[in-house]
Structures are given as C-alpha cells and as structure tokens.
N, C-alpha and C positions, 0 to 999 in steps of 0.2 A: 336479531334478538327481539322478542319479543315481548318476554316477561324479567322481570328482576326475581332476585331473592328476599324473600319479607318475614324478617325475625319479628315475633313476640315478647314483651318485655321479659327477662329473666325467672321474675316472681309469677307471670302466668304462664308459660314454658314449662316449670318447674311444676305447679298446680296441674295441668295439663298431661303432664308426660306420666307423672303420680298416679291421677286417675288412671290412664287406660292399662298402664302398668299391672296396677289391682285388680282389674277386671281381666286382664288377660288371664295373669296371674289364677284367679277365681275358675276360670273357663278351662284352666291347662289341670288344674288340679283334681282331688277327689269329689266335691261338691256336687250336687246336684244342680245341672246349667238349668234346671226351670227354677229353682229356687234361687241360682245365680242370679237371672235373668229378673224376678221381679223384686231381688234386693235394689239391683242397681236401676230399673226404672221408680221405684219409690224415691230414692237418691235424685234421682237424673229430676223428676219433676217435683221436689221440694214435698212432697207429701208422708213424711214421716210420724210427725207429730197424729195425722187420721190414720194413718196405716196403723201402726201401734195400738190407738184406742179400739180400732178394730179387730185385732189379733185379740186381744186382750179379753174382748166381750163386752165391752161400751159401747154405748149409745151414737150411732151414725146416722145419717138421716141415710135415704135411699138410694139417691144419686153419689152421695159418698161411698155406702158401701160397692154400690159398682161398678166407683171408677179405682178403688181397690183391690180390687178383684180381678181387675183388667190387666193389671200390671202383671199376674200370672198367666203365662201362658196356655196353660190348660185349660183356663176357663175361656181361653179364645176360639176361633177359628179362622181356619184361614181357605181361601178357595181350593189352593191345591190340594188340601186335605179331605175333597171329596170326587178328586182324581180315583177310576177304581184301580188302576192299573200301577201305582203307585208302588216306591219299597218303603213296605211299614217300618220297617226297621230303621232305614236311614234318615226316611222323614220322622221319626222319634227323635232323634240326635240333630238333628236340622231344624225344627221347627221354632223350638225355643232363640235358638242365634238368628235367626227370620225375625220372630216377634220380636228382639233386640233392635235389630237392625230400624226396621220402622218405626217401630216407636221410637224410636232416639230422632228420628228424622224431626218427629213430630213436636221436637221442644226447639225454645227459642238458640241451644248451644248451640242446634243442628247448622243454623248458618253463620259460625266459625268456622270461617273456612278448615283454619289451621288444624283444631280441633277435629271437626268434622274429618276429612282427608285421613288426620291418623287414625282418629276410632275407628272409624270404617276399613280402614288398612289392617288394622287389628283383628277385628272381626272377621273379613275375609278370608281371613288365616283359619280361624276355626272353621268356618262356613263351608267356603268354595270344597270344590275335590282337593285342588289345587292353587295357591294365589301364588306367583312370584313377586321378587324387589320391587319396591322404589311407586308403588303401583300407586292410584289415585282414583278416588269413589268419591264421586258428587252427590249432591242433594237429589232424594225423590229417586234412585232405580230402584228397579223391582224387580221381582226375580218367582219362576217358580217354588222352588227346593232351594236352591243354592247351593247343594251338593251334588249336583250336578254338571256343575262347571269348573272349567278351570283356564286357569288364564294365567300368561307368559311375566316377562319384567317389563317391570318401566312403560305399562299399559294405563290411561287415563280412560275414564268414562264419566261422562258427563252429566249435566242435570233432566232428572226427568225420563229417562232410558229404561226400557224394559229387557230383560236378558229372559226369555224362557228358557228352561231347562227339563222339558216334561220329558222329552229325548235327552241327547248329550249335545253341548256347547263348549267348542275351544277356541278361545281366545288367545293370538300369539305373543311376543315379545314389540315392544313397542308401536302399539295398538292405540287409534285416535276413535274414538266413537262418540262426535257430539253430541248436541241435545236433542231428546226427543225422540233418538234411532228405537227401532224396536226389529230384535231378533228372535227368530222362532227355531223352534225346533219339532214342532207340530201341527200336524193338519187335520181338518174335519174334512168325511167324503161330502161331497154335494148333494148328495140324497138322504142318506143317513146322519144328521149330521152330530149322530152319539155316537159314531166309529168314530177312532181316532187312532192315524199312525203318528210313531211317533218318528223321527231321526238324528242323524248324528250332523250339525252346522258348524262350518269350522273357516274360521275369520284369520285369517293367515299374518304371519310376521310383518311389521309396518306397514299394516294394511289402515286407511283413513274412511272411516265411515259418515260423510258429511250428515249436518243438519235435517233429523226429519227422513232420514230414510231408513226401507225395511228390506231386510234379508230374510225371505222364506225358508221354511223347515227345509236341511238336506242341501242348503246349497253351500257353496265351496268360494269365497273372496281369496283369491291367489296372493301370494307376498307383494308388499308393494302395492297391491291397486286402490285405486281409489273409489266410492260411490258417490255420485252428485246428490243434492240434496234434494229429498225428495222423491227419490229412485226407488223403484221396487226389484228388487234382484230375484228374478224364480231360478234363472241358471246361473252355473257357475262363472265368475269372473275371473277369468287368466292373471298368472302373474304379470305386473307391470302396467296391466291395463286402465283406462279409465271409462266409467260404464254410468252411463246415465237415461235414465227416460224412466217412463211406467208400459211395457218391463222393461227392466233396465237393459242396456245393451252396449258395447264396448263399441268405445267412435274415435278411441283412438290410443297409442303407447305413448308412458311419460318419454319426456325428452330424454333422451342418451340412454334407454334399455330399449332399443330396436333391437339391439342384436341377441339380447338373450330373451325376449317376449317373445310367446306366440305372435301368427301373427292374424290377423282384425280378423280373416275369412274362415280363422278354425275358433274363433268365439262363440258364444251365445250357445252351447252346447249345457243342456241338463241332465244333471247324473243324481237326481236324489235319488234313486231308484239304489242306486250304491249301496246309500250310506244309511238305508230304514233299519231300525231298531225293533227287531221280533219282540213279540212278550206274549203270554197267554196269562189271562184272567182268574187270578186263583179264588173264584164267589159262585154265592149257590144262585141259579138262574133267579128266583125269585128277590135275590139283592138287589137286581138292577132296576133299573129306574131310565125311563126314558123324559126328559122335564121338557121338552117340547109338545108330545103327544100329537106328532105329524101324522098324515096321511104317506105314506113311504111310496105305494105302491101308484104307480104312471095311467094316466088313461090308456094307454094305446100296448099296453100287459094286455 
C-alpha cells in the first residue's frame, strides 16, 4: 500500500462537488461552451467585479480589458488551431474545454489536488472522444484537440505530461503515465519538415509509462509492459515486456508472464507503418505557408 484515502472537510467537499457539478451541469446543457467557458474562468479567478464594468461599457484600463477578453475563448489562440489538416468542426467543440482546461491549471485552485483530479475528471468527459471511471488528471498535461483521445478506467496521468493527439491516441484501462511522459502521434519528414503524417498510438491495458519517457507516433506498448524512464520507444513493446534505453528496446519479461509474453528475440519490431492515418488537405495551394523557408532540395539532386 502505498497511498491512503484523504477526505476534505465536509463543508469544502460539499463547496467543491457544487462547483464542478454547475459546470458540468452548464457544459451538458443548451448553453454556448465558449460563453460557458469564460463565465466560469471570470469565476475561477475572482475577476467579476472588472468583467461586468467591462461588459457594461466602463472605463478599464488596457491591461484590464485584455486580461478580459482572455477568459473568452475566441479571442484566444491556440497552436493546434493552425494545424492545416485539422477537423474544423470538432476543434470548434473542443477548443473552448481546451481553454477551460488550462486556464484552470493556471489558478492557484489548480493545486488542490482534490479539487483538481475531479474538475479535470469532469472535463475529460466533455473533452476526450472517450474518458472512462475512476480516472485521474494532474496538474500541467497538455494535449493537442483532446478529442482525440480516449482513454480506458481507472487510468492516472501525471504532472506535466503531454498527450498529442494530431493522429489518434488510446489510452487503456488502468494505465500509469508518470511525469513528464510525452506521447506522439505525429511526425515531421526529415526534409520537409511541413509534411506531416499523422497516426493511430495505442498505450495498452496496465501498461506503466515511467518518468520522462516518450512514445513515438504509431507505436503500439502491449498490455502490461513497462517503459523505463527516460526511454524512447520507436517500435512496438510486446505484451509483458519491459523496454528500456534510447531506443528503447525490451531486455527482459515481468516475472511470472514468461509463459504468455512473446518472447525477447521477436521484439523490437516497428509497425507504424500499420496504424498511419490518411487525410488529404481540404485548402487552396496559395493558403499554405511554409514558416521555416528551407532550402528542401540536396546538393547531390
């Protein structure tokens, strides 16, 4: 055993449970989630008294009115939203629970735990494709979309964790991914580096993702295995297995699943090739934009 069970006084419990209730509540209903969304960050950071004076057509000073303004989503941006390949439609409905998400990080509530864990638990529910039970979201992950994930029960992720999702990411049923991990689901070519495939990374059932390690777009962590910290995983990690290094590589099965793990000599095999995610580019050529403005083309062309 590890951890105890740690109750919150009755009266902040109750305060607590209240708030995310309302906001679910808000989120599930007919409401607009951008105007949801910057009711409850004017809330969330005590700035109502300036919000008002500003709706109203009083007098704010500059930096008031744009930290105002902030709390609506629309008047934000966010990197993914200049993804070209992107679905507008889904990141319409996603963006706004994205700006929730972070900006909640961004107050002092965020490191309640208690608090934290459910709001976040909450929000995943609108967010994700998919969130199952019991699940636990720490301070600081990030996410492309966030609708494009989905993730099993009784899954923790930790502080500081990045989930892309420019491709698809499944995350399984009681799922460890400490601090720090970062999973992709997307590559630059090495020449081009404004191609982008994207694909489908799929982190399997009681699968433990230690401290500080990354799992490349398209690969596949089998049920049960482990990563060391620190590891970079291009290929897939067998069930059972435990896979450490840069790249990572399986050095040996947990104790007592010898008999149902592959075994060490059929590891280290990469199938992203599998699991890429077609799209074709629905923009007029002169949309794109290339922001590095490399030389593409080799001396030896």
């Amino acid at each position: 055993m590890t951890k105890t069970f740690v109750d919150l006084p009755r009266t902040a419990e109750r305060g607590l449970r209240g708030f995310v209730e309302d906001v679910d509540d808000r989120l599930s209903g007919s409401e607009d989630n951008y105007e949801v969304v910057e009711d409850v960050l004017v809330d969330l950071n005590g700035d109502r008294k300036t919000y008002e004076t500003y709706k109203s057509g009083g007098t704010v000073s500059n930096i008031e009115r744009a930290r105002v303004q902030n709390y609506n989503p629309r008047n934000a941006t966010l990197e993914s939203e200049y993804y070209a390949e992107k679905d507008d439609d889904a990141f319409a409905e996603s963006k706004p629970l994205q700006w929730l998400w972070r900006q909640f990080d961004n107050t002092p509530m965020a490191d309640n735990v208690a608090f934290g864990l459910e709001f976040r638990r909450m929000l995943a529910g609108h967010l994700f494709d998919e969130c199952g039970d019991d699940c636990r979201f720490f301070k600081g992950i990030t996410m492309t979309y966030g609708h494009n994930i989905s993730v099993g029960d009784n899954t923790v992720v930790h502080d500081h964790v990045h989930l892309d999702d420019r491709g698809e990411l499944t995350i399984g049923n009681q799922v460890s991914i400490s601090d720090g991990v970062h999973v992709y689901t997307h590559s630059h070519d090495i020449v081009d580096q404004t191609k982008v495939t994207n694909y489908r990374t799929e982190i399997s059932d009681n699968v433990r993702l230690t401290y500080d390690s990354v799992v490349h777009a398209g690969a596949r962590v089998g049920e049960n295995a482990m990563v060391g910290s620190r590891s970079i995983v291009r290929n897939d990690v067998p069930a059972h297995h435990i896979a450490v290094g840069t790249p990572a590589e399986s050095v040996r099965i947990k104790p007592g699943w010898e008999s149902v793990a592959a075994p060490l000599e059929d590891a280290n095999v990469n199938r992203q090739e599998e699991r890429r995610i077609e799209y074709d580019l629905d923009i007029d050529e002169d949309e794109r934009f290339d922001e590095f403005q490399r030389t593409l083309s080799p001396p030896d062309d």
